[in-house]
SEFITOR-307922 format. One record per residue (C-alpha): x, y, z. Coordinates in nm, 2 decimals, always signed. Layout:
<recs>
REC, X, Y, Z
...
</recs>
This chain:
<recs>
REC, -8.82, +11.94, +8.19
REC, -8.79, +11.58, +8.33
REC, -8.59, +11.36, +8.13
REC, -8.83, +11.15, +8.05
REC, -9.06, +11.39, +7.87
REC, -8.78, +11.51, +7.72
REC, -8.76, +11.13, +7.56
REC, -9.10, +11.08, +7.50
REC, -9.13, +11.43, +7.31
REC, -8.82, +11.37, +7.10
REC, -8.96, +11.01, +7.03
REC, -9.29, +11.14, +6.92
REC, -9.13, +11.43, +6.69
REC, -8.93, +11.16, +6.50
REC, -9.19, +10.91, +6.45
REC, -9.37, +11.23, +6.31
REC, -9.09, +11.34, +6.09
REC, -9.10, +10.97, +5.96
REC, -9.47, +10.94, +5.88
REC, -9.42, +11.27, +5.71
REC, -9.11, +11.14, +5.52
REC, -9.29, +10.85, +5.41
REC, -9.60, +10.99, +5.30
REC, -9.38, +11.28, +5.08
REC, -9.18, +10.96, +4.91
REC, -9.52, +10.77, +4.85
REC, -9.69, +11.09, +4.73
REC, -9.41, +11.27, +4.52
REC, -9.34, +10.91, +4.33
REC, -9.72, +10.96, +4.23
REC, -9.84, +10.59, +4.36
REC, -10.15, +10.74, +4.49
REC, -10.24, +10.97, +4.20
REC, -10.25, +10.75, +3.94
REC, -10.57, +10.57, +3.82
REC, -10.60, +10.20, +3.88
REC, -10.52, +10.11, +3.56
REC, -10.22, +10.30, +3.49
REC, -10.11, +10.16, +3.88
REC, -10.03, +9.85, +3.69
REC, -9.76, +10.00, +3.48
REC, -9.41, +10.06, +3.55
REC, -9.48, +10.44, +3.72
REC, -9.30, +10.72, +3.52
REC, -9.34, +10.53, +3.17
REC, -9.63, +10.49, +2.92
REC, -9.73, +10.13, +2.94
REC, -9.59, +9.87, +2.66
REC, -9.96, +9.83, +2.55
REC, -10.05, +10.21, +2.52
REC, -9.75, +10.26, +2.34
REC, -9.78, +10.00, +2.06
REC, -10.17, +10.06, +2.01
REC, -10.04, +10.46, +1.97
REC, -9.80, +10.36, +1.76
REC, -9.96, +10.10, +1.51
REC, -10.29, +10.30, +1.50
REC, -10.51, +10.04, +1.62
REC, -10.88, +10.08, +1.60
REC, -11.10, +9.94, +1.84
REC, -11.14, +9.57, +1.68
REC, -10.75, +9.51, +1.70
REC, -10.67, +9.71, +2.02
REC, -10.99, +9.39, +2.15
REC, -10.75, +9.14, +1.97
REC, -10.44, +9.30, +2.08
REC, -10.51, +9.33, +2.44
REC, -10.61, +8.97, +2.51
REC, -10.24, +8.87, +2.31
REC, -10.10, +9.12, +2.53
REC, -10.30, +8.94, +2.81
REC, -10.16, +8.58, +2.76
REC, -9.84, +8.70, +2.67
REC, -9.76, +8.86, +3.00
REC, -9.92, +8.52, +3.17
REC, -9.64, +8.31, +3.03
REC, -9.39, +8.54, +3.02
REC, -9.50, +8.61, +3.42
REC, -9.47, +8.21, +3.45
REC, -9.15, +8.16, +3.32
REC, -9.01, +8.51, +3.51
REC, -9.14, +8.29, +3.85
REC, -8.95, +7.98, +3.73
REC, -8.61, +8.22, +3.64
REC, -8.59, +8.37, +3.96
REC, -8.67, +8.00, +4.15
REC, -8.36, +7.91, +3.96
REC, -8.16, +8.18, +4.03
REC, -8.21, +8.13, +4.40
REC, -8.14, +7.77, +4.41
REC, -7.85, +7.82, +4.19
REC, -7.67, +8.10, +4.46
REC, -7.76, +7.89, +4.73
REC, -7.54, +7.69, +4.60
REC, -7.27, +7.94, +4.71
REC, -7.34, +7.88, +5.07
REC, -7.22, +7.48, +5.01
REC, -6.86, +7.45, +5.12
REC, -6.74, +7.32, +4.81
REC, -7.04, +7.44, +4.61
REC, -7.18, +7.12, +4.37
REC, -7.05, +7.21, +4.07
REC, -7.26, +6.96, +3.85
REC, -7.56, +7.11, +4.03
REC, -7.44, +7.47, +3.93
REC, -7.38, +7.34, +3.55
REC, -7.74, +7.21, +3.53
REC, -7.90, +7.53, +3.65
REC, -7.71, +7.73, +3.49
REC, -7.84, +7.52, +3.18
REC, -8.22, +7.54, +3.32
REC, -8.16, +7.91, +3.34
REC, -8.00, +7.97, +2.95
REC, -8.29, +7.75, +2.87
REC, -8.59, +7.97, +3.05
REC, -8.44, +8.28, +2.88
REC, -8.44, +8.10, +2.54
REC, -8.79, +8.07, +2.60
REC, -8.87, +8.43, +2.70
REC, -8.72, +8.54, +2.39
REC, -8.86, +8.28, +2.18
REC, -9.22, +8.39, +2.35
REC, -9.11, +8.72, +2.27
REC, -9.04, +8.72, +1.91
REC, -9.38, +8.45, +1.87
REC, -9.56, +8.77, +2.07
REC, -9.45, +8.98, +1.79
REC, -9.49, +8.81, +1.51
REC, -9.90, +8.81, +1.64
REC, -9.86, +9.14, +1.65
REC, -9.76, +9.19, +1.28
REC, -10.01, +8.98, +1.19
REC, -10.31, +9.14, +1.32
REC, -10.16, +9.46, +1.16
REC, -10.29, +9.57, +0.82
REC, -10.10, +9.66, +0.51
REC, -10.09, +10.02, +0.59
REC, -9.97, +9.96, +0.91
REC, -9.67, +9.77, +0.83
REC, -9.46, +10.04, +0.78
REC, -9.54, +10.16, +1.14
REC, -9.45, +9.80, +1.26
REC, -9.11, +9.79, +1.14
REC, -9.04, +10.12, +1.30
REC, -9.18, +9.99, +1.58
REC, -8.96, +9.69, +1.57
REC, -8.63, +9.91, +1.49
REC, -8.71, +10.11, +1.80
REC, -8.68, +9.77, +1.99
REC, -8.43, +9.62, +1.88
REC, -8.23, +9.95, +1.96
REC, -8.45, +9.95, +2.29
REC, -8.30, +9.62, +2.38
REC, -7.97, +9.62, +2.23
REC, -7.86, +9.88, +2.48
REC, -7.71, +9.77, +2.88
REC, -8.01, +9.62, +3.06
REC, -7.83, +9.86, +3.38
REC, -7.88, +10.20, +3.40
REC, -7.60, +10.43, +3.50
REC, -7.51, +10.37, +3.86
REC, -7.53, +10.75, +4.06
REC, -7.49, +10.82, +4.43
REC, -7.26, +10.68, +4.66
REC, -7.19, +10.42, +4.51
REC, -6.92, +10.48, +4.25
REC, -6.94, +10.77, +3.92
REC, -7.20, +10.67, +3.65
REC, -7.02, +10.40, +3.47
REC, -7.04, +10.64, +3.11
REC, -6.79, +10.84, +3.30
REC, -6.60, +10.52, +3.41
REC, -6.42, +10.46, +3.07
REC, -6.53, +10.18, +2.94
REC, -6.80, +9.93, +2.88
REC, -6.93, +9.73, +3.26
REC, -6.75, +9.46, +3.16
REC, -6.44, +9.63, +3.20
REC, -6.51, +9.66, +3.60
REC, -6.57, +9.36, +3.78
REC, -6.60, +9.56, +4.13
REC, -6.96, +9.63, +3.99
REC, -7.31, +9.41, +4.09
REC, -7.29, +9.13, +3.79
REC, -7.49, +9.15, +3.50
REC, -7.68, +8.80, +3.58
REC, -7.96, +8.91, +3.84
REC, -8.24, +8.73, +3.83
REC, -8.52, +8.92, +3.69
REC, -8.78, +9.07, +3.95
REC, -9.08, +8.90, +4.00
</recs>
């Protein structure tokens, strides 16, 4: 066989074997197979909205009322997300500056405390709404559902790191803090 069939054969069979490989990763990771409206949520996880509806036994009036909370909610919260990650790139350029401007760095580092302030003052507003549409016999339900949260969020915001890269860090000894050699805790949230 001429060498150059040989080449165009072996270049065909791999770009092959990579559509196939995509199209397995796409498919098994169930992108394609999910409604429209359930594309929308994080894949693998009931959405936050299902789950608190579920949970709070909301009928059809409050799941109307809910939904459009739910709907402003994730606008602002999508807003200041933009403006966190703007501020997290302008503030690591800064790293690229030989020296970097300090002062600079100082202010956006106080831009950036500031933004998250406000996500978690939005946050606890959002729920408060949510308490308040809820009726006495549903109360109970709510502070379950808060206690869930705050356990939710009171655990690392990293999952355990697998792969190449290094042993879980539960098997590591210790808390992340304790190993610097790991990605920081301070990544910008993604858009």
């Amino acid at each position: 066989m001429e060498r150059t069939k040989l080449l165009t054969f072996s270049v065909i069979g791999l770009l092959l074997l990579n559509l196939l490989t995509i199209g397995y990763v796409v498919f098994k990771s169930g992108h394609f197979s999910q409604s429209d409206q359930s594309r929308s949520q994080p894949l693998g996880r009931e959405g936050p909205a299902r789950v608190i509806i579920s949970r709070l036994h909301f009928d059809e009036q409050q799941q109307k009322q809910f939904l459009e909370m739910g709907r402003q909610h994730h606008q602002e919260t999508r807003r200041l997300n933009e403006e966190s990650v703007r501020l997290f790139r302008t503030y690591y350029s800064l790293l690229a500056t030989t020296p970097p401007d300090t002062a600079k760095a100082s202010m956006l580092a106080r831009q950036i405390a500031d933004i998250q302030r406000q996500i978690a003052e939005l946050n606890f507003a959002h729920f408060q709404e949510i308490k308040a549409l809820c009726r006495p016999e549903q109360q109970a339900d709510f502070v379950q559902l808060v206690d869930d949260l705050a356990r939710l969020f009171g655990r690392p915001q990293r999952p355990p790191r697998n792969g190449n890269d290094g042993p879980p860090e539960a098997t590591m000894g210790g808390p992340p803090e304790e190993h610097p050699d790991g990605p920081p805790e301070n990544f910008p949230p993604k858009p």
